[in-house]
C-alpha positions in Angstrom: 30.7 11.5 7.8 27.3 12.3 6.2 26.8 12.6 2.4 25.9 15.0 0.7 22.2 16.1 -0.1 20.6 18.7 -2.5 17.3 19.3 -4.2 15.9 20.6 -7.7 12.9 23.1 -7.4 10.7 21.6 -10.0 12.2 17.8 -9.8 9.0 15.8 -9.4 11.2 12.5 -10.0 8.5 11.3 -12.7 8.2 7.7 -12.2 6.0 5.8 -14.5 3.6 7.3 -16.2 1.0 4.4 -16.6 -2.6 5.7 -17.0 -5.8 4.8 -14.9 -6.8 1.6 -14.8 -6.8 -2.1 -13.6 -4.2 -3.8 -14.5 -2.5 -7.4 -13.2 0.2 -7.5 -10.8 2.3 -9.1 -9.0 2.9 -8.6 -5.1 7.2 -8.0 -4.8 7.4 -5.8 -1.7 6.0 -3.9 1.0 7.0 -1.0 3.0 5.8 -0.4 6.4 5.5 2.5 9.1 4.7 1.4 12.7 3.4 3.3 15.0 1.5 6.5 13.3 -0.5 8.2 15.5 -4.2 9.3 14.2 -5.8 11.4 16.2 -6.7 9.5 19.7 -6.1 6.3 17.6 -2.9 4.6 16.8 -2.0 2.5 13.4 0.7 0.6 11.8 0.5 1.4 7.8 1.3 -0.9 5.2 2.2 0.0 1.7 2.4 -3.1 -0.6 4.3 -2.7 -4.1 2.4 -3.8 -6.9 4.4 -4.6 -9.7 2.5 -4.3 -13.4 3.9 -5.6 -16.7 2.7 -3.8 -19.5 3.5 -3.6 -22.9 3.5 0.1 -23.1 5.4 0.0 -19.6 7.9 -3.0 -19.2 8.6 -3.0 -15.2 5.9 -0.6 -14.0 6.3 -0.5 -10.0 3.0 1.1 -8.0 3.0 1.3 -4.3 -0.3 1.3 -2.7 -1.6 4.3 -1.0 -1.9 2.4 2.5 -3.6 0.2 4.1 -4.0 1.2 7.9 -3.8 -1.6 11.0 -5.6 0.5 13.5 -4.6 -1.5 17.2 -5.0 -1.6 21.0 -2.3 0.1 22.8 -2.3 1.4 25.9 -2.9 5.4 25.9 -5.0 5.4 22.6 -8.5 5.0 21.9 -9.6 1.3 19.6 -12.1 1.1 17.5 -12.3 -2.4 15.5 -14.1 -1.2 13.0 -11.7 1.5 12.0 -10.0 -2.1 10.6 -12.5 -2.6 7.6 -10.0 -1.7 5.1 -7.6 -3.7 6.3 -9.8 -6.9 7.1 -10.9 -6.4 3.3 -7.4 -6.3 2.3 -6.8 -9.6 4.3 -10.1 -11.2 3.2 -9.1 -10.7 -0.7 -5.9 -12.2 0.0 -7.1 -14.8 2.6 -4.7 -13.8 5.7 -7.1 -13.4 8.0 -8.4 -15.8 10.2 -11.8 -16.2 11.7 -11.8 -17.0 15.5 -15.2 -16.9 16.6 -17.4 -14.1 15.8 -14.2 -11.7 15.1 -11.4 -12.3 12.6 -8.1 -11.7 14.2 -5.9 -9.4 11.4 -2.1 -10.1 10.8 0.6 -8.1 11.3 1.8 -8.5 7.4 5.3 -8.8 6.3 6.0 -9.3 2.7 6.8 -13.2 2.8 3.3 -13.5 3.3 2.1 -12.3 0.1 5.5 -12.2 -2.3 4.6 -13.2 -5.6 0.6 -13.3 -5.5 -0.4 -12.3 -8.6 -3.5 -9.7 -8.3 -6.0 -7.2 -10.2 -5.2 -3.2 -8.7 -6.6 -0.4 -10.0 -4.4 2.3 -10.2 -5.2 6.1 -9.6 -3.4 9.4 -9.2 -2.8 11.5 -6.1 -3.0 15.1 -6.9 -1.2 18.1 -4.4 0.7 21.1 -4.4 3.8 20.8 -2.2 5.0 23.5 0.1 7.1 25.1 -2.3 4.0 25.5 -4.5 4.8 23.0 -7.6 2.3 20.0 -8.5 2.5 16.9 -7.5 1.1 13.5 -8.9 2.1 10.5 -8.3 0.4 6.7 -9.0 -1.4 4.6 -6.3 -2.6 0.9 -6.5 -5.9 -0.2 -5.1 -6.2 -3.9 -4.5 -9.3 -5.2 -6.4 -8.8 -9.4 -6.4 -6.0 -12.3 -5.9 -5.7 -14.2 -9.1 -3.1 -16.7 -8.0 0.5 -17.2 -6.4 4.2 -17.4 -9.2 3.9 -21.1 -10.0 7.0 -22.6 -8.4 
């Protein structure tokens, strides 16, 4: 049996509303999408959720915009430096790991980064969707690690 499903024209589902900035956070999940083609090139995307606590915004949740895995797989053209986002991503977390004169880049999963505490900066993403209403929505950059939840 399949539930039911609707949508609002105009709904935007206004989540928080917390303004540009850097803020701390803390690391509490990450989504991920395997597998999305680019072009000749094909990625995994990861999408860590920054969590920011803010006076003015008690439990302020901001998902990053994406941080792209770019990998060899037969059929698709590879490009290691198409990975400099996500080696700097790594690098300011310390994941990677240097073998030689390349560092070799994880496949992440959220255990390995639950509960570090970091600086993002936070920005909006700005469209018109299909039907023709705005769109905005916040996005966390990772700037630095400050530490890991004492415990």
């Amino acid at each position: 049996m399949s539930g039911n499903a609707y949508y609002i024209p105009g709904d935007t589902g206004a989540g928080t509303k917390l303004p540009v900035g850097e803020y701390e956070a803390t690391i509490t999940a990450l989504d991920v999408v395997d597998d999305v083609i680019c072009g000749k090139f094909i990625a995994d995307i990861f999408k860590p959720v920054y969590t920011v606590k803010h006076r003015d915004y008690p439990r302020a949740d901001i998902k990053d915009n994406g941080i792209f895995r770019y990998k060899e797989k037969p059929g698709y053209s590879y490009k290691p430096s198409r990975n400099w986002g996500f080696a700097k991503f790594c690098g300011i977390l310390n994941l990677e790991q240097k073998d030689g004169d390349r560092i070799t880049l994880p496949y992440l999963k959220v255990d390995m980064m639950d509960g570090f505490r970091v600086v993002i900066e936070v920005s909006y993403k700005n469209f018109v969707n299909e039907s023709g209403n705005p769109v905005r929505y916040p996005v966390g950059t990772l700037k630095k690690k400050v530490g890991e939840v004492p415990f």
